[in-house]
C-alpha positions in Angstrom: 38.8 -27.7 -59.0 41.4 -25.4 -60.2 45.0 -26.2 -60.6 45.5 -22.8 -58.4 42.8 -24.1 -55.7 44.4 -27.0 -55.4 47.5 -25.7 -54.2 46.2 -23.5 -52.1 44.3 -26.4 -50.6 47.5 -28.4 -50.3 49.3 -25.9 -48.4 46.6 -25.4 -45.9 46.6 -29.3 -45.0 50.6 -29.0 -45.0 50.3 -25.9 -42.6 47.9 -27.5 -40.3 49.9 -30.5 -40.3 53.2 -29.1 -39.7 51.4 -26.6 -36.8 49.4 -29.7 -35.2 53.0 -31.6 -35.0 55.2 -28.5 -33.6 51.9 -27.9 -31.1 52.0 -32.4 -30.3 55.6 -31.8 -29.7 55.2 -28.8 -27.3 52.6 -31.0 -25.7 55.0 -33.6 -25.2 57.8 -31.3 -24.0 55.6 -29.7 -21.5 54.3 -32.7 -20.4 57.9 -34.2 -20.0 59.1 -30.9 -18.3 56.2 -31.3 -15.3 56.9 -35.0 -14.7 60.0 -34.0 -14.0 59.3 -30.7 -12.3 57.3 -29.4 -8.7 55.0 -27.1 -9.8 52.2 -24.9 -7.9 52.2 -21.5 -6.0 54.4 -19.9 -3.7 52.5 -17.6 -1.1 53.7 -15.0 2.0 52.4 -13.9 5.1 50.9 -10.6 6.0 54.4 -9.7 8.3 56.7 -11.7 5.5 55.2 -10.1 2.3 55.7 -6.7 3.8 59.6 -7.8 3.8 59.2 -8.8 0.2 60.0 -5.9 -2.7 59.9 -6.9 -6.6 64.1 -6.8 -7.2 64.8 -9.3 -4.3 66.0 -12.7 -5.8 63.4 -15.8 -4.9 66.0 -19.0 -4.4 63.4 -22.3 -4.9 65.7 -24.7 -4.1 64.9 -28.9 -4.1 66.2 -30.9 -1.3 67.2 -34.7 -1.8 64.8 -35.9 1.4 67.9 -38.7 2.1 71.4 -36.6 1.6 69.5 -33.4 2.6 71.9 -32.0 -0.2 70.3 -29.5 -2.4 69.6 -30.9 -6.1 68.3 -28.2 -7.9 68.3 -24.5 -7.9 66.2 -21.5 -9.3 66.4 -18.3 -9.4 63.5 -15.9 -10.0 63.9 -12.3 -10.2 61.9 -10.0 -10.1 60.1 -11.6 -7.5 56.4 -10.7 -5.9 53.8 -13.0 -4.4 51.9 -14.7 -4.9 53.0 -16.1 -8.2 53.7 -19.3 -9.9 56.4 -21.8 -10.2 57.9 -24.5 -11.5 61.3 -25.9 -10.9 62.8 -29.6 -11.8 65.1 -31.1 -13.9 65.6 -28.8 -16.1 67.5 -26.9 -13.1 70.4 -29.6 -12.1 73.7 -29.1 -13.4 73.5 -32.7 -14.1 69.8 -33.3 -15.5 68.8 -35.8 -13.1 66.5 -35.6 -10.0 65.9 -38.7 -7.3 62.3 -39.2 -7.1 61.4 -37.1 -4.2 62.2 -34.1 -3.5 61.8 -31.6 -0.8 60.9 -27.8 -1.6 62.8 -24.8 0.4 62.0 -21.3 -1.4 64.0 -17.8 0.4 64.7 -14.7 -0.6 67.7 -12.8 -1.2 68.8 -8.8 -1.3 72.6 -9.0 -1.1 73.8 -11.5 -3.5 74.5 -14.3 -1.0 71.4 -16.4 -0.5 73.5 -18.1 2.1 74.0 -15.1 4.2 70.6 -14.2 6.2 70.1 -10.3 5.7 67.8 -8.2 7.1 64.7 -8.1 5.0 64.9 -11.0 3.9 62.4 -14.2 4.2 62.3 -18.0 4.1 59.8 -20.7 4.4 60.0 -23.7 6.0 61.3 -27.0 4.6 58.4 -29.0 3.2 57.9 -32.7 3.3 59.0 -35.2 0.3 57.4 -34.8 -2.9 56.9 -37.0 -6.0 58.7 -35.3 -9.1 55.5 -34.5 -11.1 53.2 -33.1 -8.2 51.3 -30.1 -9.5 49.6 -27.4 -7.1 51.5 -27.5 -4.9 51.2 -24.1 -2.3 54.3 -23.2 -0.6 54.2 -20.2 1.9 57.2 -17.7 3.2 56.1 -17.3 6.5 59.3 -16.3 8.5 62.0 -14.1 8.6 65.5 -15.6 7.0 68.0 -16.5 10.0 69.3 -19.2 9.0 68.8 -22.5 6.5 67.0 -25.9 8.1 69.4 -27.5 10.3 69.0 -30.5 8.0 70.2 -28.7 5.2 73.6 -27.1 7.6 74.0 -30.4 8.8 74.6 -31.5 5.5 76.9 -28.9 4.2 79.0 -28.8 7.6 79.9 -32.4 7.3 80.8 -32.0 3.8 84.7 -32.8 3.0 85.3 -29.3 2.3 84.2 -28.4 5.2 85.8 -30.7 7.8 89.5 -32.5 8.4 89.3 -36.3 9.6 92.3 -39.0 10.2 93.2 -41.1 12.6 94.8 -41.0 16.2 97.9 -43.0 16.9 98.9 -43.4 20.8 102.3 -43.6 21.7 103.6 -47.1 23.1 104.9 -45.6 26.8 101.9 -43.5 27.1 98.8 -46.4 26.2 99.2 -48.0 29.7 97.4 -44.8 30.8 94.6 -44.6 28.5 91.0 -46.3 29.2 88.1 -47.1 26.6 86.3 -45.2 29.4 88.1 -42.0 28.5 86.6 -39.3 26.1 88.8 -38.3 23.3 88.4 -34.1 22.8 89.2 -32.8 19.3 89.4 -29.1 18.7 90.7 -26.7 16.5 92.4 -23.5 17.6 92.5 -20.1 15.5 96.1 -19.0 15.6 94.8 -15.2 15.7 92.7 -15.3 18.3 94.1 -18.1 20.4 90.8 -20.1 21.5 88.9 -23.4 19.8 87.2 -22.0 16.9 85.6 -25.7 17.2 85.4 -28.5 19.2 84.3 -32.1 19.1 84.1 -34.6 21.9 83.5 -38.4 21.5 82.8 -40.7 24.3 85.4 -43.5 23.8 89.0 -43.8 23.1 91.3 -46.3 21.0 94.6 -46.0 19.7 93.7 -46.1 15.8 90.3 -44.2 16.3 89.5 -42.5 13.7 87.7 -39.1 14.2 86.2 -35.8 12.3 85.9 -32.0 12.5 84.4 -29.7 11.1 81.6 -26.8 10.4 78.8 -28.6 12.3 81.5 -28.3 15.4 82.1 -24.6 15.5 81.5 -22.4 18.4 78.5 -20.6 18.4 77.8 -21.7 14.8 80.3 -19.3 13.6 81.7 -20.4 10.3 85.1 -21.7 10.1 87.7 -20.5 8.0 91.2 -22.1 8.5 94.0 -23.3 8.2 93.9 -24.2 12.2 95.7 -25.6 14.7 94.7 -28.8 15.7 94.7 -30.4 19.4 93.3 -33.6 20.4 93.6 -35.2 24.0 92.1 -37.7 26.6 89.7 -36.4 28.9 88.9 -38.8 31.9 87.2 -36.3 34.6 84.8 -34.3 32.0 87.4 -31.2 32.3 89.0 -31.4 28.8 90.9 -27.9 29.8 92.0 -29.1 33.3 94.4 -31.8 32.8 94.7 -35.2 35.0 97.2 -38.2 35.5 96.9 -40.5 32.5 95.7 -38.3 30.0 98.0 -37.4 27.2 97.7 -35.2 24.0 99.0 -34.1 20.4 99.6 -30.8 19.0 100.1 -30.0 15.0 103.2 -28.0 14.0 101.7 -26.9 11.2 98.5 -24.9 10.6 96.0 -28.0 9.1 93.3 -26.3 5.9 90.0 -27.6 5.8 89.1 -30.5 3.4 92.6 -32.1 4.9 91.5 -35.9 5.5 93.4 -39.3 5.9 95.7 -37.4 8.6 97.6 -39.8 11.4 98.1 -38.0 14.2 100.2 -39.0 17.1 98.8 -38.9 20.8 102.5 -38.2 22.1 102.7 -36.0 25.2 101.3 -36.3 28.8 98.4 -34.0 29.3 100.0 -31.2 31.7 98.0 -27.9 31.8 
């Protein structure tokens, strides 16, 4: 064989070899990425795909099944069923999943996913998944009105969205307090002069501690702030009817959402 041959045999074996390693390593990334991913097909009904043009964003967001916070977020755009996805780790701000995950895909038109607009569509919230699960076929089926009720639950109660503390019941007014009472919390909007939100528990201690928040707002409007806080006894089921025994506390000051470790005084008969 020819000194010239040779060399061109040589660099053939180094090609393949360096090509069958970058195309191993590929393997192995891929394979990493769908252990770590849900993968499968996302699908629309008749009256949902109508709703659906190509420049609307798809949202495929992964739910921990526990927290019901989201984990992971994708956005495809453009976006036109049916087509395929796959969404994991690789979409986390902090590159780690739990194990399971549930799957919630929506789309968007304005530019606030979290804002239902007209035109736009969501699916429903699908059972816990293994990381890893492949073929998965996930169908828009209904118009976007608003997100699962697991997933506001979870936002609502979040710090940011809600002020807690801790009741303190003045010494001459106790005598008049029962366990039996119900303690009303609400927060008032200073423009409009009404509870923007209220939240009642069914007992009453001095050093109770309690929480407001989103998951408390009238009508499910979102809340805003700062507020005016109010909490009272309510012994007869009439929180805005007063009656002997039940006392109250007002804030001076307008209160911000994600305010927490608060002690507020109980320090005035109830006198409406």
């Amino acid at each position: 064989m020819s000194r010239n041959a040779l060399f061109y045999l040589i660099g053939i074996v180094v090609f393949v070899t360096l090509a069958g390693y970058a195309l191993w390593q590929e393997l192995l990334r891929n394979e990493t990425e769908l252990s770590g991913s849900l993968s499968g097909t996302i699908l629309a009904t008749p009256r949902a795909g109508a709703e659906i043009v190509k420049t609307d964003n798809a949202y495929l967001l992964l739910v921990d099944p526990d927290s019901f916070q989201i984990v992971a977020t994708k956005v495809v755009n453009p976006f036109l069923p049916p087509m395929t996805f796959l969404v994991g780790t690789a979409d986390t701000k902090g590159g780690t999943l739990p194990k399971q995950v549930r799957l919630l895909v929506l789309t968007d038109k304005d530019g606030d996913p979290n804002r239902p607009a007209s035109g736009e569509v969501i699916g429903p919230l699908s059972p816990p998944y293994a990381l890893g699960v492949q073929g998965i076929e996930y169908t828009l089926d209904r118009s976007f009105q608003s997100l699962p009720p697991e997933l506001l639950q979870s936002r609502q109660d979040a710090p940011e969205q809600s002020i807690s503390g801790r009741i303190t019941i003045a010494e001459t007014l106790k005598s008049g307090v029962s366990p039996e009472d119900r303690l009303v919390v609400m927060l008032f909007d200073p423009k409009l002069g009404r509870p923007a939100a209220i939240r009642i528990i069914p007992r009453v201690f001095d050093g109770q501690a309690f929480r407001i928040g989103a998951s408390d707002a009238m009508g499910g409007q979102p809340l805003e702030g700062p507020f005016s806080l109010r909490i009272l006894t309510d012994k007869d089921d009439q929180p805005f009817r007063s009656a002997l025994g039940e006392v109250v506390g007002r804030s001076f000051a307008l209160i911000r959402l994600g305010t927490h470790s608060l002690e507020f005084p109980l320090d005035q008969p109830y006198v409406r």
